[in-house]
MDTraj code that builds the backbone (N, CA, C; nanometers):
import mdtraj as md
import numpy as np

residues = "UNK UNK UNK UNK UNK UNK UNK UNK UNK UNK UNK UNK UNK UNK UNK UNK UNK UNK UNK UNK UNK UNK UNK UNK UNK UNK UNK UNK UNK UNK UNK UNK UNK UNK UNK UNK UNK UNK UNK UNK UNK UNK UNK UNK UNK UNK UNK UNK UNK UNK UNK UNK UNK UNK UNK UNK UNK UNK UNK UNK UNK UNK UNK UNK UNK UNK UNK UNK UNK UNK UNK UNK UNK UNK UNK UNK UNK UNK UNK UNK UNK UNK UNK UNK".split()
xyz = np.array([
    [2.0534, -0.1009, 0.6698],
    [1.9462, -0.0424, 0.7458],
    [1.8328, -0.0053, 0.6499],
    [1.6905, -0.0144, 0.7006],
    [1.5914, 0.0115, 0.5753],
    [1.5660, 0.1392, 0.5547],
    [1.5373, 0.1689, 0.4787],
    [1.5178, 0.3551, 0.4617],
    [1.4085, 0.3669, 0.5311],
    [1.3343, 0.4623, 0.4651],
    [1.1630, 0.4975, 0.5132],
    [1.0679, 0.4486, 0.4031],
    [1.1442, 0.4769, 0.2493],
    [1.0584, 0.3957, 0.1744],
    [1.0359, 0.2485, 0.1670],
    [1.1397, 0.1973, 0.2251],
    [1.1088, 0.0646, 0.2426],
    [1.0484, 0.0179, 0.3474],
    [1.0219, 0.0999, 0.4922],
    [0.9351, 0.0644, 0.5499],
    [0.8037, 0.0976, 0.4701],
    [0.7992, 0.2078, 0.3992],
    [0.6293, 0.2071, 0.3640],
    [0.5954, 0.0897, 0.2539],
    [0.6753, 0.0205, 0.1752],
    [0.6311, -0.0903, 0.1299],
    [0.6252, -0.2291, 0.2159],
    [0.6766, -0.2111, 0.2702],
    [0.6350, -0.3080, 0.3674],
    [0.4709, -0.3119, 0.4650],
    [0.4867, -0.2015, 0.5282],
    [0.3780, -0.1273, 0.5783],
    [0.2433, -0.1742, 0.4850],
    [0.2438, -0.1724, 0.3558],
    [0.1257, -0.1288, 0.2556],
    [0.0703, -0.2928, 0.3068],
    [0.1557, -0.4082, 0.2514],
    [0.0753, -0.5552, 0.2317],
    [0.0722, -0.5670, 0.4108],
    [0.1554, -0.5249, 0.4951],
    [0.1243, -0.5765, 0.6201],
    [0.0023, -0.5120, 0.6886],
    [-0.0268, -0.4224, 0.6615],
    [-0.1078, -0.3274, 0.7062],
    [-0.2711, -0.3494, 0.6686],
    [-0.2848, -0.3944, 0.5053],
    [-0.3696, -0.4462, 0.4433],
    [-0.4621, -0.5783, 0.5159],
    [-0.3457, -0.6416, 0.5545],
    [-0.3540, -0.7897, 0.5421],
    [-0.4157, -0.8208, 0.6921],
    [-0.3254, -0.7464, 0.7528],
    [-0.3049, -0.7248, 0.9170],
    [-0.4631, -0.6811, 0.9844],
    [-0.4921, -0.5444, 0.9030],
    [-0.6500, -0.5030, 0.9093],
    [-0.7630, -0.6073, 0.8880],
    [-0.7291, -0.6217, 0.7722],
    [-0.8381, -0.6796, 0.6964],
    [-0.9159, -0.8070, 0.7992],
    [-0.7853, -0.9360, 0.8248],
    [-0.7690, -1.0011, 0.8975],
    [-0.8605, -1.0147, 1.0360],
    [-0.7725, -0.9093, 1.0894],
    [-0.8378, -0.8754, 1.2536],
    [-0.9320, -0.8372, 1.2032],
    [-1.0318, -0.7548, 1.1887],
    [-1.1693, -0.7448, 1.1402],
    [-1.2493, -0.8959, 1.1365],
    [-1.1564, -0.9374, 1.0672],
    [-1.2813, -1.0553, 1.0099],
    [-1.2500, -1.1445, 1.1457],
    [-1.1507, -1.1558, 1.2550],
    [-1.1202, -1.1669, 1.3122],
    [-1.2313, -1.1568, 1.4444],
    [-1.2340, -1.0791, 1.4487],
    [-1.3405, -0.9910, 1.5660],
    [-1.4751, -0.9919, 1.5504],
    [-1.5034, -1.0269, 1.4150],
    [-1.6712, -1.0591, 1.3820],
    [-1.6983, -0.9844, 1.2866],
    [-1.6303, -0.8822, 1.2181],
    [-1.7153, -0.8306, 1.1466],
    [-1.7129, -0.8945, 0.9765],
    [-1.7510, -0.8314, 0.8994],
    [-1.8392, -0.9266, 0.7621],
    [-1.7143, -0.8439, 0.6766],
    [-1.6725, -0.8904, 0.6139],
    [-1.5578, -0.8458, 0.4614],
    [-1.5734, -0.7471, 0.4330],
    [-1.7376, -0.6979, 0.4046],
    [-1.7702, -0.5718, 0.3627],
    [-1.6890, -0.4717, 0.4228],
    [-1.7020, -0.5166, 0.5454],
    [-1.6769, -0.3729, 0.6463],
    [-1.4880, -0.3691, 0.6415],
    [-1.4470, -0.4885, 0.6610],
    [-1.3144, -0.5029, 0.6571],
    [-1.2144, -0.4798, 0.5736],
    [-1.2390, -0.5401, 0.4520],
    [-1.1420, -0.4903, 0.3706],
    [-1.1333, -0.3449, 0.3669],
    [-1.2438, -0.2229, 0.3575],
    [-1.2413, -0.1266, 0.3273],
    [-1.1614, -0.0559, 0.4334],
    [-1.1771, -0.1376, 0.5605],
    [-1.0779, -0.0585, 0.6570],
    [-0.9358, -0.1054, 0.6268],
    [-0.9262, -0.2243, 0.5975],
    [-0.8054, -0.2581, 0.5373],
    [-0.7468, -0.1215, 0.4364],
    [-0.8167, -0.1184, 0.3680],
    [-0.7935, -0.0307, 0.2660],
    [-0.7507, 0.1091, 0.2954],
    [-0.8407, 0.1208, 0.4046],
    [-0.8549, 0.2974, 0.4206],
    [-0.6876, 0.2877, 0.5383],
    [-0.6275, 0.1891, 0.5593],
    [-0.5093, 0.2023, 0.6469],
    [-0.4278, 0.2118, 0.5456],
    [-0.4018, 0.1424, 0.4216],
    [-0.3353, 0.1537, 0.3331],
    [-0.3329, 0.2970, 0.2945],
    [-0.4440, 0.3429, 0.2683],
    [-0.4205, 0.4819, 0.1963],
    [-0.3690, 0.5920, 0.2596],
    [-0.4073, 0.5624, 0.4094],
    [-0.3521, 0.6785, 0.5242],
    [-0.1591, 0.6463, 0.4494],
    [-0.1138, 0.5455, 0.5142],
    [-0.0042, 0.5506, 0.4912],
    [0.0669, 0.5658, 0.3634],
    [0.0111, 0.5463, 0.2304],
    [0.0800, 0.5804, 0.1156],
    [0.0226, 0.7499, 0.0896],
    [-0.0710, 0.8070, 0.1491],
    [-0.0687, 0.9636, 0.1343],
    [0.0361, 1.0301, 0.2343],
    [0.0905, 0.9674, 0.3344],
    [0.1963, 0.9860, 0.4084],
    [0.3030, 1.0156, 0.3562],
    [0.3594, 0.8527, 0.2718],
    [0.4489, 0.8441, 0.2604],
    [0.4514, 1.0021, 0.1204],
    [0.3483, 1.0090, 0.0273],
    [0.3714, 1.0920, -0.0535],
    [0.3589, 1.1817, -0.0505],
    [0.2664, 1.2695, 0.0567],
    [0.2728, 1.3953, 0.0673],
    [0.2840, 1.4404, 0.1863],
    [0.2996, 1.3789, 0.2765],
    [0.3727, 1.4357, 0.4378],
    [0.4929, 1.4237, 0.4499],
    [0.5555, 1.3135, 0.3879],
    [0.6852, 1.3306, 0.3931],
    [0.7775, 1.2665, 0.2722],
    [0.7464, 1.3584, 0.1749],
    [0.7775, 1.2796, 0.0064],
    [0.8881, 1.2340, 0.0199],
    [0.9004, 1.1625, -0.0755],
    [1.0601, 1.1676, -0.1584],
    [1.1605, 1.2830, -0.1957],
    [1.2883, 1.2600, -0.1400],
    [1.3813, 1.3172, -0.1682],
    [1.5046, 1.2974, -0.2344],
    [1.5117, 1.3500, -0.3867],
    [1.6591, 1.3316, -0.4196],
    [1.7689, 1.2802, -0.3129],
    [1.8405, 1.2267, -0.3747],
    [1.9510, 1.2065, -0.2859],
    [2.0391, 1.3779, -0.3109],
    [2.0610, 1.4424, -0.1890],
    [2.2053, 1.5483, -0.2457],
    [2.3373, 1.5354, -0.3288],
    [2.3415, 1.5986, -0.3899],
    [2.4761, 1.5764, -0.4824],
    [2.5959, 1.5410, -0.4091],
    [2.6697, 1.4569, -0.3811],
    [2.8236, 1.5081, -0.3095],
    [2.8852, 1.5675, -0.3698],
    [2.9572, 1.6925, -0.3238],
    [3.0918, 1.8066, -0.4174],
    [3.1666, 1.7399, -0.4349],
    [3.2391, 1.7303, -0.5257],
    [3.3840, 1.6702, -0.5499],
    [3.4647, 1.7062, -0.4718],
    [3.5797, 1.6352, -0.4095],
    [3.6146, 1.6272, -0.3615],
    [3.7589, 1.7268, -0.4092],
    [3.7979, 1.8022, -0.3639],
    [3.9249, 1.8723, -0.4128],
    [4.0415, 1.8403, -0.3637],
    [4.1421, 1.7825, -0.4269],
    [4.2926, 1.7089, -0.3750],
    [4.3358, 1.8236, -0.2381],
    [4.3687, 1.7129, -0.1611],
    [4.4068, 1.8821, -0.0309],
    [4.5703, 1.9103, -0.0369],
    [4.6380, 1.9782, -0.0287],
    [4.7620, 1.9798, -0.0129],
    [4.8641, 1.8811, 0.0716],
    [4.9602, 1.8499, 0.0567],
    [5.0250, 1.7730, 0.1370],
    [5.0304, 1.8260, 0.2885],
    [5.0746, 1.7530, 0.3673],
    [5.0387, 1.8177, 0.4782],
    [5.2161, 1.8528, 0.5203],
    [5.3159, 1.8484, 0.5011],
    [5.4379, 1.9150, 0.4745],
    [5.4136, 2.0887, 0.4209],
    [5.3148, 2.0584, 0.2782],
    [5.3181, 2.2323, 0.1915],
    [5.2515, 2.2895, 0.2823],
    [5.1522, 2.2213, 0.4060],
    [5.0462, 2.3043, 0.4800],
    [5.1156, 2.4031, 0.5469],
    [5.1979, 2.2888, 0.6085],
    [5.2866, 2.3625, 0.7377],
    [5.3888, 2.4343, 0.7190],
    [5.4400, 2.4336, 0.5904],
    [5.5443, 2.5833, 0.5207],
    [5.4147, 2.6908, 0.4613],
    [5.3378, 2.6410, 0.4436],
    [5.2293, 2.8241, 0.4242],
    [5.2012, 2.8390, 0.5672],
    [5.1894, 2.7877, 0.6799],
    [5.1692, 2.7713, 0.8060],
    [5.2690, 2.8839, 0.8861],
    [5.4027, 2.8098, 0.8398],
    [5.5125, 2.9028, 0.9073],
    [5.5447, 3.0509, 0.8434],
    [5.5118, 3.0207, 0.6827],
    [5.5114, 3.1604, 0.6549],
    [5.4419, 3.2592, 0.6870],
    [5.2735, 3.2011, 0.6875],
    [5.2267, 3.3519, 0.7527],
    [5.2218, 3.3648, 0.9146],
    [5.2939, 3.2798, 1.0010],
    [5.2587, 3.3149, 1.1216],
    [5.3489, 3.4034, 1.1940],
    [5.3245, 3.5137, 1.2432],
    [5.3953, 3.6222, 1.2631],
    [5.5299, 3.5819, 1.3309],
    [5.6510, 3.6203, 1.3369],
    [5.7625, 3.5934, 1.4325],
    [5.7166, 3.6520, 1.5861],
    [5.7491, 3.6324, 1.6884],
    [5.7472, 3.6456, 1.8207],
    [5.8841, 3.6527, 1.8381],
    [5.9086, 3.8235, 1.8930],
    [6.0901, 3.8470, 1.9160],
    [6.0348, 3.8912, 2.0660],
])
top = md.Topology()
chain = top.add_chain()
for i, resn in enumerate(residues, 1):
    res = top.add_residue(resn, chain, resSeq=i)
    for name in ("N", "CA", "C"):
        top.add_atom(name, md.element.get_by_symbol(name[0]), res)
traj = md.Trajectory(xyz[None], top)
């Protein structure tokens, strides 16, 4: 499955390309286009970096061996009160 950073690299050349394109597409002159090209790019890489940065991955805890499940059920029976 793709993360989020890998949608935003994806995003960057499609987005670029995609703009730029349709612009020139629709009539207007390079001038005007690429820069909107551009200015879509930047929306989304200030996104990706400061609306919703990067995050470490969390540490996983080690894992601590669990008891057998036999020793569970003799500390189990020991502390559970008798019923007379």
């Amino acid at each position: 499955m793709a993360s989020y950073a890998d949608l935003v690299m994806l995003a960057i050349p499609v987005g670029f390309i995609g703009i730029t394109v349709s612009f020139v597409l629709l009539g207007a002159s390079t001038v005007v286009a690429v820069p909107a090209g551009s200015m879509t790019v930047i929306a989304i890489m200030v996104h990706a970096l400061f609306v919703n940065p990067p995050r470490s991955a969390p540490a996983t805890p080690a894992r601590t061996p669990e008891p057998e499940a036999d020793a569970r059920s003799e500390a189990h029976e020991r502390t559970r009160p008798e019923l007379a």
